[in-house]
Residue frames as qw, qx, qy, qz and C-alpha x, y, z in Angstrom:
[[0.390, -0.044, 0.908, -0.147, -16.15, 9.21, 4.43],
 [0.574, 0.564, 0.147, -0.575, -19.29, 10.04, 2.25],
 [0.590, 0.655, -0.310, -0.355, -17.54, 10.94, -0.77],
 [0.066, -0.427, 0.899, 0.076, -14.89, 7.56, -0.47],
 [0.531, 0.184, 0.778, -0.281, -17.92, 5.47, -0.01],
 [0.683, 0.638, -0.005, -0.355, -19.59, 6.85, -2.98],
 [0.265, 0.756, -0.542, -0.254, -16.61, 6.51, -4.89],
 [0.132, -0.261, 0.956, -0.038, -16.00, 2.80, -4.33],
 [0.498, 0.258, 0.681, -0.471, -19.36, 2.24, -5.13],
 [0.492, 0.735, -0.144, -0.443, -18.72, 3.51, -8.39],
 [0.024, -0.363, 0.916, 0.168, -15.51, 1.41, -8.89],
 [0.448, -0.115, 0.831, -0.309, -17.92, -1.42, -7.82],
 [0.577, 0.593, 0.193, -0.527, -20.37, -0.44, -10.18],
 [0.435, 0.756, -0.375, -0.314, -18.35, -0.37, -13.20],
 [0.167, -0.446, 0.872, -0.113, -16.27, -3.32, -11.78],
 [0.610, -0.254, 0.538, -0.524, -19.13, -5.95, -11.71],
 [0.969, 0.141, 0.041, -0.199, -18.16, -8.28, -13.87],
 [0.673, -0.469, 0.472, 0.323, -15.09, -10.48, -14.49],
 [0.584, 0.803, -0.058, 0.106, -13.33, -9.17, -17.30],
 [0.564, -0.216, 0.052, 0.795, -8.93, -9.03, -17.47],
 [0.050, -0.961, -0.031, 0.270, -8.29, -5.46, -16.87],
 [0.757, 0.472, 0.036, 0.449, -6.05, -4.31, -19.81],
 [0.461, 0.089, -0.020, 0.883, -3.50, -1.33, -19.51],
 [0.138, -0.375, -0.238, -0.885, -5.13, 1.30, -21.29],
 [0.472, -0.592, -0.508, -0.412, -8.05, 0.64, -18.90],
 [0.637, -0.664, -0.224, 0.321, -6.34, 0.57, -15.18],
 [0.393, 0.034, -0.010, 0.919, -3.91, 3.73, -16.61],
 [0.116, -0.499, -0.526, -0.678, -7.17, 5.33, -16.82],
 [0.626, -0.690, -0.315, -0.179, -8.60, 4.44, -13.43],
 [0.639, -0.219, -0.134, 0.725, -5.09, 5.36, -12.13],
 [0.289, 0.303, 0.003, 0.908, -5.36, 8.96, -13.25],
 [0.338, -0.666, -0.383, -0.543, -8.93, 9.26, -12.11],
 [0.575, -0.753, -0.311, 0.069, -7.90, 8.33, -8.74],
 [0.567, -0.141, 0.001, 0.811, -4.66, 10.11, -8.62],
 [0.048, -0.375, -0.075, -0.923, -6.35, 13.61, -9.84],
 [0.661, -0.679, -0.242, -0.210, -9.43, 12.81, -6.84],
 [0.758, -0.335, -0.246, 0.502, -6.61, 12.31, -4.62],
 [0.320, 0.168, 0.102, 0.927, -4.48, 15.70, -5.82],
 [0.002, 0.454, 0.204, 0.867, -7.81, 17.48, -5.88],
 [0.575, -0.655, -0.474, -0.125, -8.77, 16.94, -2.55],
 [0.604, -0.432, -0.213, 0.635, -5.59, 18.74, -1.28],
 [0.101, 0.367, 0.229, 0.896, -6.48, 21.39, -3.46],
 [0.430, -0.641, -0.494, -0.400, -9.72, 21.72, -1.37],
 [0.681, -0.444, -0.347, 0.468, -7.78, 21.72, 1.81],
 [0.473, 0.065, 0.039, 0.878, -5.70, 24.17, 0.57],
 [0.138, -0.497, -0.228, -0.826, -8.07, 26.52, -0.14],
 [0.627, -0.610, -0.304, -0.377, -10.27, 25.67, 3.08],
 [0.759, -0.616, -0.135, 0.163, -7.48, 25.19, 5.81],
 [0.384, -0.845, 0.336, 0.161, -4.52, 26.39, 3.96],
 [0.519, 0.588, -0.620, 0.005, -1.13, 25.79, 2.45],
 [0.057, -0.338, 0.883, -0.321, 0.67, 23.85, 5.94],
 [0.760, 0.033, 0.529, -0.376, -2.88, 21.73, 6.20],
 [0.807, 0.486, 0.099, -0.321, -2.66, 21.02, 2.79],
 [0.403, 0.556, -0.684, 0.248, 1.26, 20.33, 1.94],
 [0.548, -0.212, 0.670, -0.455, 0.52, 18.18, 5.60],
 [0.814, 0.151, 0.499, -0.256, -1.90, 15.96, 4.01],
 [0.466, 0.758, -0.383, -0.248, 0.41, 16.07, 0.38],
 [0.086, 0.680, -0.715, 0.142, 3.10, 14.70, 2.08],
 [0.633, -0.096, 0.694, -0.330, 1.18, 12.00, 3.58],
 [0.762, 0.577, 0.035, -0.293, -0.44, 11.10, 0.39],
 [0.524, 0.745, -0.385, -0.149, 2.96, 10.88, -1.62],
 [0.060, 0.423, -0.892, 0.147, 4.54, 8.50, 0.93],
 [0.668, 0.058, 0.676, -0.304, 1.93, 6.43, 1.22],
 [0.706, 0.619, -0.117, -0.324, 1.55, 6.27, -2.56],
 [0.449, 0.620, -0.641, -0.057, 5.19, 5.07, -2.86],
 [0.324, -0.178, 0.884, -0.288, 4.97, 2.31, -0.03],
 [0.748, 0.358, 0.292, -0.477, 1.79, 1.23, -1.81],
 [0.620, 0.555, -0.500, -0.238, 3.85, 0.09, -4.78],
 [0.013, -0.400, 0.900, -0.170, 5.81, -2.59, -2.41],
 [0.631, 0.144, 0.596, -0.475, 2.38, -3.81, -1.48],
 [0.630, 0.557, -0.205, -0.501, 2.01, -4.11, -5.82],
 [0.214, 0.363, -0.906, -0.046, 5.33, -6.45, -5.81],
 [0.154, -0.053, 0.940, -0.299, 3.90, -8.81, -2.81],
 [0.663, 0.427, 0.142, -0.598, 0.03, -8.67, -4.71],
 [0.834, 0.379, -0.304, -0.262, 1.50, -10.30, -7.86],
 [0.148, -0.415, 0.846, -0.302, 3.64, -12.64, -5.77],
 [0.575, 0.293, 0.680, -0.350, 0.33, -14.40, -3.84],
 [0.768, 0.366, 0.217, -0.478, -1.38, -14.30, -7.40],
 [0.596, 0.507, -0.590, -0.198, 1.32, -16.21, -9.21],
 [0.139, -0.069, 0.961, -0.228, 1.96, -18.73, -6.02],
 [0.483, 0.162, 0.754, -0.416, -1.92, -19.31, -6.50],
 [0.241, 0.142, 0.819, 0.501, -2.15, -19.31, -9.95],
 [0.256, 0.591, 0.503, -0.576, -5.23, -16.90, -9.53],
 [0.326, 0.635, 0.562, 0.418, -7.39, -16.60, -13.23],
 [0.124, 0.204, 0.293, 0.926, -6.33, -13.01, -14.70],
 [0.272, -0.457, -0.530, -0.660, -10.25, -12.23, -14.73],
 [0.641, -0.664, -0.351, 0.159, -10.88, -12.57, -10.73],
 [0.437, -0.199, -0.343, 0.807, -7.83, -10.44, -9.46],
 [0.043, -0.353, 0.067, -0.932, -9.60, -6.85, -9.58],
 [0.617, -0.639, -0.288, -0.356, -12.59, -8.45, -7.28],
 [0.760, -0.381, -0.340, 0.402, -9.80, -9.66, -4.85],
 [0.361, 0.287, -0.059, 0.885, -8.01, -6.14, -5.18],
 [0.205, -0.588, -0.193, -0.758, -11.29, -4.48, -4.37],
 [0.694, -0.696, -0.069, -0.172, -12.39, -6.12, -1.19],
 [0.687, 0.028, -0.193, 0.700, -8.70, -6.22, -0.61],
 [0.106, 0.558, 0.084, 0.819, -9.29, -2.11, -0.69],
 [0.600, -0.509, -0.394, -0.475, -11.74, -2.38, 1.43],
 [0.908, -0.303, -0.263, 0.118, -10.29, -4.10, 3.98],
 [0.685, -0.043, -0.169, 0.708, -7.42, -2.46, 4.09],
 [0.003, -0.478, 0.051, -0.877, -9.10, 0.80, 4.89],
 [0.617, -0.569, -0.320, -0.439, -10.62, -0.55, 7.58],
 [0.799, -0.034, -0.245, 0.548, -7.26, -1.37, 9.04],
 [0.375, 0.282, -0.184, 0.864, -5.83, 1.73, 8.42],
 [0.353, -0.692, -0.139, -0.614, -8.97, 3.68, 10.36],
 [0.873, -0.219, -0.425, 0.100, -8.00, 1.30, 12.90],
 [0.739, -0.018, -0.095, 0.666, -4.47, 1.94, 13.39],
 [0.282, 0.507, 0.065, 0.812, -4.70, 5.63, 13.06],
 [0.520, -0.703, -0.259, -0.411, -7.28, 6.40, 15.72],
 [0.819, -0.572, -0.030, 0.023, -4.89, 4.31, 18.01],
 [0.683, 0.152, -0.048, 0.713, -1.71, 5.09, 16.82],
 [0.041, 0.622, -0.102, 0.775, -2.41, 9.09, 16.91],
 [0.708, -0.673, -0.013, -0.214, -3.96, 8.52, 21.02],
 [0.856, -0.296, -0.110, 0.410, -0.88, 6.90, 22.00],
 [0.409, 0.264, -0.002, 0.874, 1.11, 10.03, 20.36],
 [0.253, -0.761, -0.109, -0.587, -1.11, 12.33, 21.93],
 [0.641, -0.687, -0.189, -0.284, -1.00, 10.60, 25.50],
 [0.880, -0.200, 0.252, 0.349, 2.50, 9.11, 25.59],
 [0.084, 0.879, -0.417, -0.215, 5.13, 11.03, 24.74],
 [0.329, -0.500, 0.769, 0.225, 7.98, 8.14, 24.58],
 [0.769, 0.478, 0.424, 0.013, 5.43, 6.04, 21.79],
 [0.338, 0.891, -0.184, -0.240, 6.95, 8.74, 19.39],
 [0.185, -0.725, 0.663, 0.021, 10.49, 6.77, 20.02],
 [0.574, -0.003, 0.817, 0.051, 9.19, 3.36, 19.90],
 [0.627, 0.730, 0.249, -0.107, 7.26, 4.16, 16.49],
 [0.178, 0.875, -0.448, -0.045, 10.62, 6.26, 15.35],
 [0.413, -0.385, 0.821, 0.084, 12.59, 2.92, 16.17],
 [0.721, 0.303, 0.623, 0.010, 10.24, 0.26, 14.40],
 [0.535, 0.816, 0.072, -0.209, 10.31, 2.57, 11.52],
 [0.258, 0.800, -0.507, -0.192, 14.21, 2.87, 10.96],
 [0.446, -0.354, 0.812, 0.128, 14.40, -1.05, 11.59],
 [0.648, 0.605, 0.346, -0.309, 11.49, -1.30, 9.09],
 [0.252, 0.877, -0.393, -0.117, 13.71, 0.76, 6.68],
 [0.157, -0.566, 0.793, 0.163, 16.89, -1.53, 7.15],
 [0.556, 0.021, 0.831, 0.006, 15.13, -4.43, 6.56],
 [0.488, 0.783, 0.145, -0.358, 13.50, -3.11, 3.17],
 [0.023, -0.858, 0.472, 0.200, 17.03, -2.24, 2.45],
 [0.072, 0.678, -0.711, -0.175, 18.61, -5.25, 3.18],
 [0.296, -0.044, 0.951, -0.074, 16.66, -8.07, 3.63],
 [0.498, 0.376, -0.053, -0.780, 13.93, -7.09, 1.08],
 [0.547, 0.308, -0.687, -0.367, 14.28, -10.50, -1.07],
 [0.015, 0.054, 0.943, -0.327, 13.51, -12.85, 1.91],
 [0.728, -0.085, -0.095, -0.674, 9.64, -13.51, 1.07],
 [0.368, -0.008, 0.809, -0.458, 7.67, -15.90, 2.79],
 [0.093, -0.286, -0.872, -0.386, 5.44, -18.78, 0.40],
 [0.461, -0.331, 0.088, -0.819, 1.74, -16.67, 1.14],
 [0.794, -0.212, -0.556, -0.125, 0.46, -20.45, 2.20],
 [0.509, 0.300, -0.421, 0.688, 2.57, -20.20, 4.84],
 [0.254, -0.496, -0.057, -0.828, 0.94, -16.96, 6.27],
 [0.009, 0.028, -0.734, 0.678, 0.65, -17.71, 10.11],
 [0.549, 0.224, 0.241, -0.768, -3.69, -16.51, 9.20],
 [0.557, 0.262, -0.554, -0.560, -3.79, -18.26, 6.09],
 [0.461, 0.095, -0.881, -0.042, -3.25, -21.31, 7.57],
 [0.105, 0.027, 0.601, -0.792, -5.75, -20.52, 10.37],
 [0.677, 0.309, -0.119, -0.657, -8.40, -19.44, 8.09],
 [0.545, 0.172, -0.810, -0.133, -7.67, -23.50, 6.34],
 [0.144, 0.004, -0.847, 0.511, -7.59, -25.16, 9.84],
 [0.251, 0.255, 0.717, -0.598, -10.67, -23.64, 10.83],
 [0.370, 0.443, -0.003, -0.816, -12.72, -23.07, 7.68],
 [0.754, 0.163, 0.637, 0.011, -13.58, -25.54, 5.23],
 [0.086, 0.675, -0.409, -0.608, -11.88, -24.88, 2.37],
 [0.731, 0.629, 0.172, -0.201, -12.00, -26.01, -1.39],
 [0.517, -0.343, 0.400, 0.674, -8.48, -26.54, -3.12],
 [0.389, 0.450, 0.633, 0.496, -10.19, -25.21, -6.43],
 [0.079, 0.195, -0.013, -0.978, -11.53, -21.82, -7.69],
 [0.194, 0.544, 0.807, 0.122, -15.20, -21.67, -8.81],
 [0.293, 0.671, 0.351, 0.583, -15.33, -19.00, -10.82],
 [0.084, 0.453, -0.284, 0.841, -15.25, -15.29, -8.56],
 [0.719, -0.606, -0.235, -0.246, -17.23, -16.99, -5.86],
 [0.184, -0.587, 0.570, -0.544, -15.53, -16.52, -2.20],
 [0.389, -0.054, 0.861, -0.323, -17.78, -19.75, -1.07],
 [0.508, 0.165, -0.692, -0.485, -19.34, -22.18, -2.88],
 [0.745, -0.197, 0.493, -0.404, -21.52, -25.29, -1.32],
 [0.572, 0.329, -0.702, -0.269, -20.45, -28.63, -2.53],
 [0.500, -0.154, -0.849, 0.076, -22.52, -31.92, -1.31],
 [0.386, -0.724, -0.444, -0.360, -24.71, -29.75, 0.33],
 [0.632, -0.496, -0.123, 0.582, -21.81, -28.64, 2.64],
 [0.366, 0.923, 0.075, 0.095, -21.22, -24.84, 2.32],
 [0.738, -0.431, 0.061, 0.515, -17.28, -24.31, 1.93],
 [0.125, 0.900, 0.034, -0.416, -15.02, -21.57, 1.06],
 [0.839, 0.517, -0.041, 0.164, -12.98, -21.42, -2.26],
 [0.849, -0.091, -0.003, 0.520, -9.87, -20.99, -3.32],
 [0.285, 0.587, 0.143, 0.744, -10.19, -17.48, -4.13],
 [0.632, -0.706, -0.272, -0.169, -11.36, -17.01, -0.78],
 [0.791, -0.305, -0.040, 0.529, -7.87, -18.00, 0.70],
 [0.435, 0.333, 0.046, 0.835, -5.78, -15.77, -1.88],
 [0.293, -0.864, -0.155, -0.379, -8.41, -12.77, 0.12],
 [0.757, -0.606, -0.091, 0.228, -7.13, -13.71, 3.34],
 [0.719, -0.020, 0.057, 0.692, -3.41, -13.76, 1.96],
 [0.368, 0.494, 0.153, 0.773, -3.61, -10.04, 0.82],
 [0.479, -0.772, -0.171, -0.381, -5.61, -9.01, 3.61],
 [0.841, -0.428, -0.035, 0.329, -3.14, -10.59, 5.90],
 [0.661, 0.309, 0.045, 0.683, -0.23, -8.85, 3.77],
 [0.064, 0.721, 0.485, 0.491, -1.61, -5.80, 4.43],
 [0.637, -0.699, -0.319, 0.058, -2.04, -5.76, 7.62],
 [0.660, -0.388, 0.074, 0.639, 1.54, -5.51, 8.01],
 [0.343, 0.405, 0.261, 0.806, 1.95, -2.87, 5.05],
 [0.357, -0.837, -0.370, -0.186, -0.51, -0.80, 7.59],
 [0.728, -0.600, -0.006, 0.331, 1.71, -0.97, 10.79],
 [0.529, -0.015, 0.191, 0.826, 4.45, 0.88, 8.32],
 [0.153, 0.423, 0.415, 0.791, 2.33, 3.29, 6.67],
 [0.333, -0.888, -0.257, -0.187, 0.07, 4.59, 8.97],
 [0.794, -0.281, -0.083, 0.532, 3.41, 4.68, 10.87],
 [0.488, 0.037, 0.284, 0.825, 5.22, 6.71, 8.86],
 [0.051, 0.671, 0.333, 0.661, 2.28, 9.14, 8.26],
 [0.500, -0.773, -0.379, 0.093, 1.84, 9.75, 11.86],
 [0.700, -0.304, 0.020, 0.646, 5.43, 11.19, 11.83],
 [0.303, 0.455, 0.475, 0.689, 4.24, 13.94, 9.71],
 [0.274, -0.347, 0.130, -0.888, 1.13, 14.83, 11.39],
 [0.012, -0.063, -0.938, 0.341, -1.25, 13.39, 14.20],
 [0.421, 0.182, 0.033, -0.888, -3.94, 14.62, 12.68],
 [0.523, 0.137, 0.839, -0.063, -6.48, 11.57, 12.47],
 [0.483, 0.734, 0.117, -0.462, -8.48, 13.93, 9.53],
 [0.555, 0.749, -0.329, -0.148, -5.51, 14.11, 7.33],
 [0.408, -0.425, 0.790, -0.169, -4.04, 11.01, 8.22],
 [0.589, 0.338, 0.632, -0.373, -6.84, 9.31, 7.44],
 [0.573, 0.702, 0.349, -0.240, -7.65, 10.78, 4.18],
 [0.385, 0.709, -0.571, -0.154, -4.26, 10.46, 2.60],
 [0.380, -0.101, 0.919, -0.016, -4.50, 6.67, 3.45],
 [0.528, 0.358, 0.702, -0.316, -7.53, 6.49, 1.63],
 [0.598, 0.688, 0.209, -0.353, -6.95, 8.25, -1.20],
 [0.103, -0.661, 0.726, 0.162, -3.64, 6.50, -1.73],
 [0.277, -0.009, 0.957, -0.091, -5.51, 3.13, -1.42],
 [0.541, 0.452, 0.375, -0.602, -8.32, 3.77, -3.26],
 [0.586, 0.707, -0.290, -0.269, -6.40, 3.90, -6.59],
 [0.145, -0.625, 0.757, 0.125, -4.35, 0.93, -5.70],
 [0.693, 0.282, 0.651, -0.127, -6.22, -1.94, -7.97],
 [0.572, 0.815, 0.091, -0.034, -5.56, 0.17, -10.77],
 [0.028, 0.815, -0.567, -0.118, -2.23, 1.20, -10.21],
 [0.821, -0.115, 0.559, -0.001, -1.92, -2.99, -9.67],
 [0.748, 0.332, 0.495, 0.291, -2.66, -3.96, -12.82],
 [0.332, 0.907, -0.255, 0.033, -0.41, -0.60, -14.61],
 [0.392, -0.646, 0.643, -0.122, 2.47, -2.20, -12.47],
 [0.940, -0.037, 0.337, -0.034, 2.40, -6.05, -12.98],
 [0.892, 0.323, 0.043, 0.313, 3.95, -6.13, -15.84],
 [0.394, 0.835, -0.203, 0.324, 6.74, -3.54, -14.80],
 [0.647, -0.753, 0.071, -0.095, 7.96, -4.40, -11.70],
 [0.902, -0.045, 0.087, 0.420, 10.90, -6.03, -12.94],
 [0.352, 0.684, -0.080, 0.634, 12.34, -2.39, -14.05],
 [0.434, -0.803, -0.091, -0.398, 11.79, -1.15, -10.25],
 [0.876, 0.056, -0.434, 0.200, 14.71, -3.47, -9.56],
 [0.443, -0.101, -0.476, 0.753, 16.02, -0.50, -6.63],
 [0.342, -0.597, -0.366, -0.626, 13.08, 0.75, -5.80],
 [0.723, -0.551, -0.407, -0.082, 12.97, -0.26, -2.49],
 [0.478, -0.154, -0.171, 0.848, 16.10, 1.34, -1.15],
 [0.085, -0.415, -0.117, -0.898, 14.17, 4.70, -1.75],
 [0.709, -0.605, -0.260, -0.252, 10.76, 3.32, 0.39],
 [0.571, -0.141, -0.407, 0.699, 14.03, 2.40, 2.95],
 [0.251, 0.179, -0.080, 0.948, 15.38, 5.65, 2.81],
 [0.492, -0.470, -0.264, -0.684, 11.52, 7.00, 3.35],
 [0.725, -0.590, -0.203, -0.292, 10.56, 5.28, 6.19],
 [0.698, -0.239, -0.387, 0.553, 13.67, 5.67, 8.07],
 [0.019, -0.313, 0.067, -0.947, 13.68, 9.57, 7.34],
 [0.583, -0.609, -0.219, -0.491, 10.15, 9.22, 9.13],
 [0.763, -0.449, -0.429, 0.180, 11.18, 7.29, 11.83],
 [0.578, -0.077, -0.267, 0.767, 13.78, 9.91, 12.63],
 [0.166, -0.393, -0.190, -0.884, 11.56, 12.70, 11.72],
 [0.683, -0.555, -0.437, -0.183, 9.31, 11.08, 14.52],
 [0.651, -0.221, -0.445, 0.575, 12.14, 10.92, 16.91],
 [0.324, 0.170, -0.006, 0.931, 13.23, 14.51, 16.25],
 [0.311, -0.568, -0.347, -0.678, 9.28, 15.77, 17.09],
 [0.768, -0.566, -0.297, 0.031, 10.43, 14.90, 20.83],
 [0.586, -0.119, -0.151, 0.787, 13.49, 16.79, 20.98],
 [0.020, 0.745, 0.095, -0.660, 14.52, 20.14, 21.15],
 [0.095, 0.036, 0.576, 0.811, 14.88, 20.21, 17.26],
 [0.572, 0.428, 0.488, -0.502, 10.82, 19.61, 17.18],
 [0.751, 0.323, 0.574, 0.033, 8.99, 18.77, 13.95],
 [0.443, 0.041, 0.566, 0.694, 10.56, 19.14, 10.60],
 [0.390, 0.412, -0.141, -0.811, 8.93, 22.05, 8.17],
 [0.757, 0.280, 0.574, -0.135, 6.53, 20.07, 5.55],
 [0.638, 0.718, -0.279, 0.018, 8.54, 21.80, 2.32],
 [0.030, -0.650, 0.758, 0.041, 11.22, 19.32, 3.75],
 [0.686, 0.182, 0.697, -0.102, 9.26, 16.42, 4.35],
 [0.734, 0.574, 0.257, -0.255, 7.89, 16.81, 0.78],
 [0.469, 0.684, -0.540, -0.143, 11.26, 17.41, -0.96],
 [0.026, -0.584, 0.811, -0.036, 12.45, 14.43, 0.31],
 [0.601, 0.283, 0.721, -0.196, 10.08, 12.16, 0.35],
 [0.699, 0.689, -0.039, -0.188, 9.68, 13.64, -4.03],
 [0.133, 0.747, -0.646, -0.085, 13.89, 13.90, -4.55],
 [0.683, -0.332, 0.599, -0.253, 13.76, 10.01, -2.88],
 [0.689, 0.368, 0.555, -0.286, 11.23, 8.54, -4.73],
 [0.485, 0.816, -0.225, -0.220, 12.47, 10.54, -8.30],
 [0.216, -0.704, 0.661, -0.144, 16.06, 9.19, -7.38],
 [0.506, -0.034, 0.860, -0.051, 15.04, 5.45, -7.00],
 [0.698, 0.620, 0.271, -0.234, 12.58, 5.45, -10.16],
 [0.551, 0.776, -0.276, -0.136, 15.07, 6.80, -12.17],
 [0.226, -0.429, 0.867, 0.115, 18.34, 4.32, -10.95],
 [0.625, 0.101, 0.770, 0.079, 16.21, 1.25, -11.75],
 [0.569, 0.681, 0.318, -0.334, 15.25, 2.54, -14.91],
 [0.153, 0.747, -0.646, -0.038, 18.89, 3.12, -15.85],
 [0.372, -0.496, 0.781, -0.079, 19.92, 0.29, -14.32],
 [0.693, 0.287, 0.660, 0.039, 17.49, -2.40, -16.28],
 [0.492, 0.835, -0.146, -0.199, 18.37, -0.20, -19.37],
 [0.075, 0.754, -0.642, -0.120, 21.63, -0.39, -19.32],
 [0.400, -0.278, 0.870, 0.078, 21.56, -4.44, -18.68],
 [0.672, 0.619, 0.370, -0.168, 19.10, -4.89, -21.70],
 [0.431, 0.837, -0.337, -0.016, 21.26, -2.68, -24.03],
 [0.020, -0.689, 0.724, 0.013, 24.26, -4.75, -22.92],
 [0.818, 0.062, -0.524, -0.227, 22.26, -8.63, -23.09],
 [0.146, 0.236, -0.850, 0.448, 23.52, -8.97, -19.52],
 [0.285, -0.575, -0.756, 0.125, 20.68, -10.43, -16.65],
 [0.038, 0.757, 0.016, 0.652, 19.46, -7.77, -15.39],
 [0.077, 0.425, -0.635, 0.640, 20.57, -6.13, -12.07],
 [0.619, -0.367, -0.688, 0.095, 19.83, -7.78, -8.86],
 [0.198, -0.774, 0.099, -0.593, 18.58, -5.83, -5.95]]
């Protein structure tokens, strides 16, 4: 908890003004957290082991790749609000933020219910493989973020601003203090989130119920997602069957959950991990073909 805190303090640090983050600069803060992340299962490894550490891998690598869906529905909200280039890495951060406080949430009370309740395992192992289908098949049905069942709470009861004022969250105007527009676009991602939780913490629990390494392959998955943001934006359109892999992932959990209540019991973790790497490799590399090939031929490119 320490060293995450520290570490976000540093981000913060380095973060505190409003500058567009270029490439070269969030490929950078992508590697840093991706090698913290790697070398913290090296530490395991060495202090608890290979099965503690290939445990918390495996978590890590599927939360990393669900984290990218969260990237799509990020530059969504900021193009429905029109949000100024130079503000999105403050919303990203207390977006971070926020969304580890979720996930500490969810884990504490997701892993008790697997501990205390056997049959949770089933209902969790269900949500997951309908999760999955819908990913699959209904993956292009997005909701306007206005919309957003909170957002429009947060409006209703907050005084709101229809304007941005520069990276302020609230702003006082006629001596009336109200919150901005940049305020709202928080909510929306926070709100998004939420739900990107309820899958992911999901899906890690099906691994292991360890709250330790649960935990700490949510966090260092999410830490590096502001950076990975703005490496992404401008590629998403190549990713164009990505999401049939994240499927394929978070139905293998849900069954991999089921299957930790039978007489099969839990899967080995050098299976979890090849599949959850073969998946992920598998989907990267179709869409990459796949928008190749419709570039090199001047066709639209493929629809997912």
């Amino acid at each position: 908890m320490l060293a995450i805190a520290a570490m976000l303090a540093v981000d913060l640090f380095l973060h505190r003004d409003n500058h567009v983050i270029g490439f070269r600069e969030a490929a950078l803060w992508s590697g840093i957290w991706i090698a913290a992340g790697l070398l913290f299962g090296v530490i395991l490894w060495g202090w608890q082991g290979g099965d503690v550490a290939g445990t918390y891998y495996a978590g890590y690598l599927i939360e990393k790749a669900l984290s990218i869906d969260n990237v799509f529905v990020f530059a969504l909200i900021f193009t429905y609000f029109a949000v100024p280039a130079s503000v999105q890495h403050k919303v990203l951060f207390w977006g971070v933020i926020g969304a580890l406080l979720f996930r500490l949430v969810f884990i504490f009370v997701g892993a008790e219910l697997l501990e205390t309740f056997f049959w949770t395992a089933y209902v969790f192992g269900v949500f997951l493989i309908y999760t999955g289908y819908k990913m699959a098949f209904r993956h292009g049905e997005q909701t306007p973020p206005d919309r957003n069942p909170v957002v429009r709470l947060v409006r209703k009861v907050v005084p709101t601003d229809a304007r941005y004022h520069g990276d302020r969250f609230f702003t006082r105007i006629d001596g009336r203090r109200v919150a901005t527009l940049l305020f709202v676009v928080l909510i929306a991602v926070e709100a998004t989130d939420l739900i990107f939780a309820v899958d992911s913490v999901a899906a890690i629990l099906a691994i292991t119920t360890s709250t330790f390494i649960v935990w700490t392959a949510n966090a260092f998955a999410i830490l590096g997602l502001r950076s990975l943001y703005f490496c992404l934006a401008g590629l998403l359109r190549r990713f164009v069957h990505l999401h049939y892999g994240l499927a394929v992932l978070l139905a293998f959990a849900g069954v991999k959950l089921i299957l930790s209540e039978t007489s099969v019991g839990k899967l080995p973790i050098p299976v979890t991990l090849g599949v959850i790497v073969v998946t992920i490799t598998v989907s990267i590399v179709w869409s990459l073909r796949s928008t190749r090939q419709a570039a090199l031929s001047g066709t639209a490119e493929p629809r997912s």
